[in-house]
N, C-alpha and C positions, 0 to 999 in steps of 0.2 A: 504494500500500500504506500502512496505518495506521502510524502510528511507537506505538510501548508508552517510557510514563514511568512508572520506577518509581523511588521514597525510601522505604528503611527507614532508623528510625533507633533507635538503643540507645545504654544510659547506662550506663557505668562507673564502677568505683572508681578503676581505675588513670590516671594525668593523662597530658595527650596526647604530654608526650613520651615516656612510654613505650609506651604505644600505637601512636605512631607506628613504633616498632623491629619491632613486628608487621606492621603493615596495611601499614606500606610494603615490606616484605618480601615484594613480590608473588610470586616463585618459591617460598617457602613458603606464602603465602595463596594463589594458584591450587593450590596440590596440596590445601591442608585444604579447600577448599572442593568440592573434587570434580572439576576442571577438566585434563581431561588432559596426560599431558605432550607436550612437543614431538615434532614427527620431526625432526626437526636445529635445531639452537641459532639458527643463522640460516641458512633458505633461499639467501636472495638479499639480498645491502647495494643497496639503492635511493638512492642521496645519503644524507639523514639518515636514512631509515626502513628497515624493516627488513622484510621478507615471511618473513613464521613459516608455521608451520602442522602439525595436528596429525589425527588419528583417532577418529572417537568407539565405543566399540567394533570396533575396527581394519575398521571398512565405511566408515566415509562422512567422506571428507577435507573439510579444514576450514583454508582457506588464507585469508589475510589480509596488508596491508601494516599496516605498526602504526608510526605518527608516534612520535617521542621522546613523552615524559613529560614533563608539567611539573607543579609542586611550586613551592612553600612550606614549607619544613620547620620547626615540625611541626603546620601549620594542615590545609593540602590538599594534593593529586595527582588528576591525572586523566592519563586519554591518548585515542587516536582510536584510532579499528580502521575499516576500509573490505577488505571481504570480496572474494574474486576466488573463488573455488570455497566456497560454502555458502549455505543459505537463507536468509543473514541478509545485509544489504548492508550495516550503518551499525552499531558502539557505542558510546557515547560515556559513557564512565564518571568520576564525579569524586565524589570523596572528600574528608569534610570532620571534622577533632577539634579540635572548639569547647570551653575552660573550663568546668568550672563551678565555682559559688562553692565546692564541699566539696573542693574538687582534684581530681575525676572529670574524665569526656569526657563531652560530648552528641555522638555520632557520626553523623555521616550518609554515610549510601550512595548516591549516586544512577546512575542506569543510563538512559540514552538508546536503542532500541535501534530499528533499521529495517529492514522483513525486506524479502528481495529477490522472494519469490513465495508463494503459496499456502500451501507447506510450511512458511516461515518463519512465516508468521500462526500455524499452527496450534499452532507448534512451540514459540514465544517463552513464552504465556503457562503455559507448564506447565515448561519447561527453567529456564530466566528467572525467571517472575514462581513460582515456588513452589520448583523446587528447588536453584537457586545462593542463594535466599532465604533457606534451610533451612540452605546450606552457610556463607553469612555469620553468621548467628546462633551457628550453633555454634561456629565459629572465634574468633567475637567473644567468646565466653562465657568458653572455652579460655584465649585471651590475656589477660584480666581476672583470671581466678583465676591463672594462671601468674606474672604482673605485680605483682598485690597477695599472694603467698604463699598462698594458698589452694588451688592446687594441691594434689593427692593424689602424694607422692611416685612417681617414673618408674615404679618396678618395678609398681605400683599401678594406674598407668593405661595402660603398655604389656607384652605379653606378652617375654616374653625371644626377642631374635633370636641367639642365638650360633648358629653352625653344630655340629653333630653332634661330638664328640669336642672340643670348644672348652672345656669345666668344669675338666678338668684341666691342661692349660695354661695355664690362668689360675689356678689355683690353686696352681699350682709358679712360676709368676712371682710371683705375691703373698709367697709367704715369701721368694724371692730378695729382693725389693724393699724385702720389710722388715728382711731383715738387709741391708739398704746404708743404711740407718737411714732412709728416707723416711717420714712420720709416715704411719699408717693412715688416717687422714680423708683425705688426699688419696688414695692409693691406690685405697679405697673410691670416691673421688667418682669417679674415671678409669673401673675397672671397671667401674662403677654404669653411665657414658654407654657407654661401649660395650654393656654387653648390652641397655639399655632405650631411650637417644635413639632420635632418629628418625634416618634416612637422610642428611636435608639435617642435619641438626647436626656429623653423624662425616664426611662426603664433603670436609670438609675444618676440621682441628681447630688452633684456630690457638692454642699453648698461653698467653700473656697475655693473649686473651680470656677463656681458660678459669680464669686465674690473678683476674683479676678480678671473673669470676663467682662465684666460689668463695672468696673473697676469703681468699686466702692469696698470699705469697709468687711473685711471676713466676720466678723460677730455681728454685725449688723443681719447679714446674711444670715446665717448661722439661727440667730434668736429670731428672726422672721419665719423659717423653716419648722423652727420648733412651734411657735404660737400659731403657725396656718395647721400644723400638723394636728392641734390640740380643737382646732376650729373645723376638722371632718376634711380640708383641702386637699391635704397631703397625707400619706404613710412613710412609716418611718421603717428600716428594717439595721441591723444589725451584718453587716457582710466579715465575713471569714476569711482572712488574707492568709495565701499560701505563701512563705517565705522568701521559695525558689523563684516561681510564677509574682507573686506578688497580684495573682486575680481574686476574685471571689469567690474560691473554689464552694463555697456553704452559705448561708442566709440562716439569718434568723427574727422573727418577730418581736421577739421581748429579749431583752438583756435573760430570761430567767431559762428561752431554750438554746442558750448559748453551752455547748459542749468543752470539755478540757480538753480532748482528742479530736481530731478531724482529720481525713482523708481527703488530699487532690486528687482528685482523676484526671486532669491534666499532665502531673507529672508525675503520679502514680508515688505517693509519697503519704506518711500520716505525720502530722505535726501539731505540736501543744500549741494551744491557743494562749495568746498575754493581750489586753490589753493594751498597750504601749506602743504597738505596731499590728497583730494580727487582726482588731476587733475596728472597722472602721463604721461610720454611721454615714447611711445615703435616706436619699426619700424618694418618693414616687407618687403619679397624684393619686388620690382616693378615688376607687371604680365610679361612685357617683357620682364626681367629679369629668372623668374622663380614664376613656378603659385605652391602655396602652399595650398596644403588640408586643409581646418579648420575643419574637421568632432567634433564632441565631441563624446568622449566611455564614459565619466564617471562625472556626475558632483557634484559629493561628494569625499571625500579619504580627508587625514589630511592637503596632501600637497597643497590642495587646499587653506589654511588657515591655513599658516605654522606660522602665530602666536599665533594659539592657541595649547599648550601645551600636554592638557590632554581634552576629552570629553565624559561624561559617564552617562548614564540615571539609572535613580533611581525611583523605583516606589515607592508611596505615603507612610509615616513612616517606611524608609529603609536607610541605610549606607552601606558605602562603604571604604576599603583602599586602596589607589594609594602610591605606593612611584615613584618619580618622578625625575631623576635631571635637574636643572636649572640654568639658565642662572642670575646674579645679578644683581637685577633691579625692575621696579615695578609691578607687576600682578593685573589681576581681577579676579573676580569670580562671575558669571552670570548666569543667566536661562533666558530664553527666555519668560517665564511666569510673570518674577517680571523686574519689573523695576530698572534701577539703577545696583549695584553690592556691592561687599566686596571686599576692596582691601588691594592686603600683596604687602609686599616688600622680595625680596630674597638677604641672607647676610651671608657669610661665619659661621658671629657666630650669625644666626639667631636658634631659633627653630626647634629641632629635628622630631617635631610631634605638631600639628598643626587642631583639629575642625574645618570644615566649614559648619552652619548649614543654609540652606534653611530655613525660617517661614513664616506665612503668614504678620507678622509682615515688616518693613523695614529691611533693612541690617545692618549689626552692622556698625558704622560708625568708629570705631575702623581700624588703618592697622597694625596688626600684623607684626614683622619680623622672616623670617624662613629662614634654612639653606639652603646651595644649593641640599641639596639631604634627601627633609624631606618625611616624610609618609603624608601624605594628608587623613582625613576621610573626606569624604562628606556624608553628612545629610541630607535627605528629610525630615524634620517637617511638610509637608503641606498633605492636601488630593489629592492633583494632582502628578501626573507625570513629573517629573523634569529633563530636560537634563542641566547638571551641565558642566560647558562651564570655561576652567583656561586659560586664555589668556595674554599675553604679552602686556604689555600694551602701550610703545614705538612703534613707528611704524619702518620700515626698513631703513636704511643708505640708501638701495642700488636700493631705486627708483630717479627716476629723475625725480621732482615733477615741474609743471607748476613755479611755483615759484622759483625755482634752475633753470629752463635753461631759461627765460624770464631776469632774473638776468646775463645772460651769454652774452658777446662779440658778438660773433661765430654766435650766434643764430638772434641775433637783424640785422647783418648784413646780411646774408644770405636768411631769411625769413621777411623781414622791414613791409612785406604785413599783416604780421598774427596779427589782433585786434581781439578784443572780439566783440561781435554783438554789434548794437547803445542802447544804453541805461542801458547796465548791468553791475554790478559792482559785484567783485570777493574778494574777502579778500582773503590775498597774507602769514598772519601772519607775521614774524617778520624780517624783511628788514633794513638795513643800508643805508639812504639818505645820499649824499656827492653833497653839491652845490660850486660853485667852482665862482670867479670873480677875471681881471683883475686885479689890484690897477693902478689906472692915465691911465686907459686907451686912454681916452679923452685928455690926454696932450701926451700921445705919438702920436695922429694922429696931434696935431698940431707941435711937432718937427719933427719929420720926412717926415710928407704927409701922404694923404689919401693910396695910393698905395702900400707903403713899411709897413706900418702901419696893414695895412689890410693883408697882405702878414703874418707879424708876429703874427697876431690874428690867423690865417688860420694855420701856424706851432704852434701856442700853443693848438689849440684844438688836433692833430696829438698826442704831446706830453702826452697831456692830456690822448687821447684814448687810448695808447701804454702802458702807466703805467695801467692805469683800467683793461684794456684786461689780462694783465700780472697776473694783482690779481683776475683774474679771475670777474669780473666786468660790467661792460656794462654802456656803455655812455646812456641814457634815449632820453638826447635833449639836444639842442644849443639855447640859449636866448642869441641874442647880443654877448659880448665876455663872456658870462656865459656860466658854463654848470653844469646840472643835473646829476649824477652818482648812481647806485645803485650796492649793493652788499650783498650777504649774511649773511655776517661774518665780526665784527667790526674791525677784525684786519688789514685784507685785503686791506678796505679801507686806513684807516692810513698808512698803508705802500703804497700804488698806489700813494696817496695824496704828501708823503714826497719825495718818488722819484721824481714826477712830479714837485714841487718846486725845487728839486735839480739844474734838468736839466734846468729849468728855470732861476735860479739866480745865472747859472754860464754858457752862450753863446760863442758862439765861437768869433774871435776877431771880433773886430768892431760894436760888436753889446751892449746896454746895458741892462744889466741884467731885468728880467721880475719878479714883485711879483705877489703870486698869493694869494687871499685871498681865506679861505677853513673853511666851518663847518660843521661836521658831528653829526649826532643823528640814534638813533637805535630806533624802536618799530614794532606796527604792520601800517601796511597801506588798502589800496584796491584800484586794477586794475583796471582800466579805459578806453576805447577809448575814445580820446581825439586826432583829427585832421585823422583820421586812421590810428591811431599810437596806440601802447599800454604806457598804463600811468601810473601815480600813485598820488593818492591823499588822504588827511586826516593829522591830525595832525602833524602825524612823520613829513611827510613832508613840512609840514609850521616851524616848528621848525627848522628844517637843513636848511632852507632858512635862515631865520631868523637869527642864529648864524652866517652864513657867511657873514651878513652882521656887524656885530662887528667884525672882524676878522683887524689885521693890514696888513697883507698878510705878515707876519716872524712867520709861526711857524703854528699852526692847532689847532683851537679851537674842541673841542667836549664838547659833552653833558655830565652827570651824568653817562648816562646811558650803553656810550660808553664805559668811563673809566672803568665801574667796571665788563666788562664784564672781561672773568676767561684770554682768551689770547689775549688780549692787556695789562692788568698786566702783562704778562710774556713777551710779545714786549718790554714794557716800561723798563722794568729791565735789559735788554739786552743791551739795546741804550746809549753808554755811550755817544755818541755826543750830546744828547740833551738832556735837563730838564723842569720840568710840574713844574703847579703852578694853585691851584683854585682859581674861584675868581666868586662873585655874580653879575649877570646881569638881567634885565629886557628886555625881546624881546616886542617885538611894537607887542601889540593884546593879552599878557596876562600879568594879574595885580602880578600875584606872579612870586617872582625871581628865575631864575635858576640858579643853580652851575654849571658851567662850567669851564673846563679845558683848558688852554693854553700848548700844547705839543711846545717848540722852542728847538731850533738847539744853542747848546752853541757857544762861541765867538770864539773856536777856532777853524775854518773849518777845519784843518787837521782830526779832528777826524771826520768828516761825512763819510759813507761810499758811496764808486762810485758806480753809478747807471748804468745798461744797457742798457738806452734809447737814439734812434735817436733823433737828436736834429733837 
């Protein structure tokens, strides 16, 4: 049988790294192009490939093994296909976004294709050579004006999908939302994606992508998401990040049917789940709302696994050159055959050129530095088959990880219900505990009365929450006139903490001032239900107790740990109202001393600065 070669190629405005966010988005480029979707995500895991397959007008199946993808990002991608049920036996497609001098792409397409009988001859040049032709163009045009602005606003180029009775619930969300003061432009842009995106945009909405696109404010986003969520708009679900993959391998409804254990069937792997990285938070609209297509066209393409780099197979005693440019920072280098990796780091005045050899041996435990735009050899020394896998080794700013919004105000109050199941415990990584206590509480109720007393306990915790919230924060729990605070980031804290003193030990008339004693510590912890609440326990946590209990309640003890993180030294150096001072203490339950920090407020109050808290 004849093989058909075809190249088209077209020229854009938009430059290949943004193009590349399209074309490599093969499960979005197979749907625009007219390519149907799958009958299941994955048939059969074959080693590294994978057997898909799908229906063309639900008659005539159309099965296939499909070898990984290899890439260059953001030069080329291509992959293989070798057919088992269809007319066609061989595809071999590779895609290529070359410069040019005005900042555009010179794009090429090219398609290998080899039919298995008769019917494939006849089939190729009319399916193939004219109307996937027809389907690339268009797509190609699409993502160029979309890419350079030139796009025709959503409502414009898509009909409105909300389901039947869906106008007015969103129209009675809209004034709710706007009296909780969220600005209109964003409301607008949320509503806008829901009734006009497409399917693959809302099927899973990850709101700091959305915050970035939009280019407003991540929390603003974020707590918009959450309060339409709680308004019937939106669902919220819980996704399972596989380490390797970094996809969604699992889903889950509630924080409580989240698992310790979970399997990818992508890369055929079981891995413990932490909040800290595997547990990310998306949304999607409510059915009543608007019902969104999850079909899958493709479940491979780079941008599936848009932190990995470059991917390239190599067969047994063979090399390869990639030149590549990169981002600065630290990388791996992996085969799915060996265990472990090689890792570099990327550095302006790194290495121009750069060996990485595969052996049956370990990985050189060496980490190289290389520039940002080095040549890359990759080496197969072994007698196997090596897909050589360059991945980012950071994971993304811009997910909203179990640990980031568990840590959040917004979320604790909104959702109070969502625990983790009874008996499981979650590692959260690395968390800012802030315990917080009266000073004399117990002689304020005997000068004033139990009533008035309590009344002012009742307005310290308010104060308390209002500064937390502010730093972004979240109250935990209430013990007595204590309270528990958690936060991401040590500086946050410190500053929630000192406003919240502020307001405190300066009341409005007639009332006397309130100290508040305060200890903060940083480490990691793990997530608890505790009462059907979510919680937190382990060292960190004993220790930030701990310290607050030495505290005089003038000023903010912290830990070591706190102080040396990079932006609280630069807090600290800012603040000319107040001065630090270490000093060695012994906490009750462990035998070695700690260094701790005394943050105080110097003697002359005019230099504090005024705080925007209700009092």
């Amino acid at each position: 049988m004849p093989e058909f070669n075809y190249t088209w190629e077209f020229e854009t405005k938009a430059p290949p790294e943004a193009m590349w966010t399209r074309m490599a988005d093969t499960n979005r480029f197979n749907r625009d192009t007219g390519i149907p979707a799958l009958n299941g995500r994955v048939i059969e895991q074959r080693g590294s490939d994978r057997h898909l397959g799908f229906q063309y007008f639900g008659l005539v199946a159309v099965e296939w093994d499909e070898e990984p993808f290899e890439w260059v990002r953001p030069h080329r991608f291509g992959v293989v296909r070798r057919y088992t049920h269809s007319p066609l036996k061989e595809v071999h497609i590779r895609v290529e976004l070359q410069p040019r001098a005005d900042g555009g792409t010179h794009l090429i397409y090219k398609a290998r294709v080899v039919p298995r009988n008769f019917i494939g001859t006849l089939a190729i040049p009319i399916q193939i050579g004219v109307l996937t032709r027809l389907g690339i163009e268009r797509a190609v045009k699409r993502y160029d004006m979309e890419l350079t602005g030139r796009a025709p606003a959503l409502s414009k180029m898509n009909p409105s999908a909300l389901t039947p009775g869906a106008r007015p619930r969103l129209d009675s969300a809209r004034k709710t939302l706007t009296s909780r003061n969220f600005a209109r432009k964003v409301i607008d842009k949320l509503f806008q994606d829901i009734e006009y995106a497409d399917d693959i945009s809302l099927a899973r909405m990850r709101p700091y992508v959305l915050a970035d696109e939009w280019k407003v404010p991540r929390r603003e986003v974020l707590e918009l998401c959450l309060h339409a969520t709680r308004l019937g708009i939106l669902d919220l679900e819980w996704d399972l990040l596989c380490p390797l993959c970094r996809g969604a391998s699992n889903t889950a409804v509630t924080l409580g049917e989240v698992q310790k254990q979970v399997h990818c069937e992508a890369c055929n792997i079981d891995y413990e789940v932490n909040f800290e990285r595997s547990v990310e938070l998306s949304f999607h609209p409510n059915p009543s709302v608007r019902q969104v297509d999850t079909r899958v066209y493709c479940v491979g393409g780079p941008q599936v696994t848009p932190h990995i780099f470059a991917q390239h197979h190599l067969p047994p005693r063979t090399q390869a050159t990639i030149s590549i440019p990169l981002e600065g920072g630290r990388y791996r280098l992996r085969t799915p055959q060996k265990r472990g990796g090689q890792f570099l780091f990327a550095e302006p005045e790194g290495l121009p050129e750069l060996t990485l050899r595969a052996t049956e041996d370990n990985w050189n435990e060496d980490e190289p530095r290389m520039n940002l735009q080095p040549h890359l050899i990759f080496e197969n020394a072994t007698p196997q088959d090596q897909l050589f896998i360059l991945e980012r080794w950071a994971w993304s700013d811009q997910s909203v990880t179990a640990a980031d919004v568990t840590a959040l105000q917004t979320f604790r109050d909104l959702f109070a219900n969502e625990a983790l199941r009874s008996g499981e415990q979650f590692s959260v990584g690395g968390l800012t505990l802030v315990f917080t206590d009266l000073k004399r509480s117990t002689q304020l109720y005997r000068q004033i009365g139990d009533a008035p007393a309590f009344g002012r306990v009742l307005n310290h915790f308010e104060i308390i929450r209002s500064a937390v919230d502010k730093e972004e924060g979240a109250v935990v729990k209430t013990m007595g006139d204590a309270v528990m605070a958690v936060f991401r980031r040590p500086v946050n804290a410190i500053r929630a903490m000192q406003a919240a003193q502020h307001v405190l030990s300066d009341p409005p008339e007639n009332l006397s001032p309130l100290a508040l004693k305060v200890g903060i510590h940083s480490g990691t912890c793990i997530a608890v239900n505790l009462n059907n609440r979510l919680d937190y326990f382990g060292t960190t946590v004993n220790i930030a107790a701990r310290i607050a209990g030495l505290s005089s309640g003038r000023g903010i003890l912290v830990s070591d740990a706190v102080w040396n993180d990079p932006e609280v030294g630069k807090w600290i150096g800012c603040q000319p109202g107040f001065h630090s001072e270490p000093f060695k203490a012994t906490l009750r339950g462990y035998e070695e001393p700690f260094t701790l920090w005394r943050i105080e407020p110097n003697e002359d109050a005019e230099t504090l600065p005024q705080m925007e808290l209700a009092n």
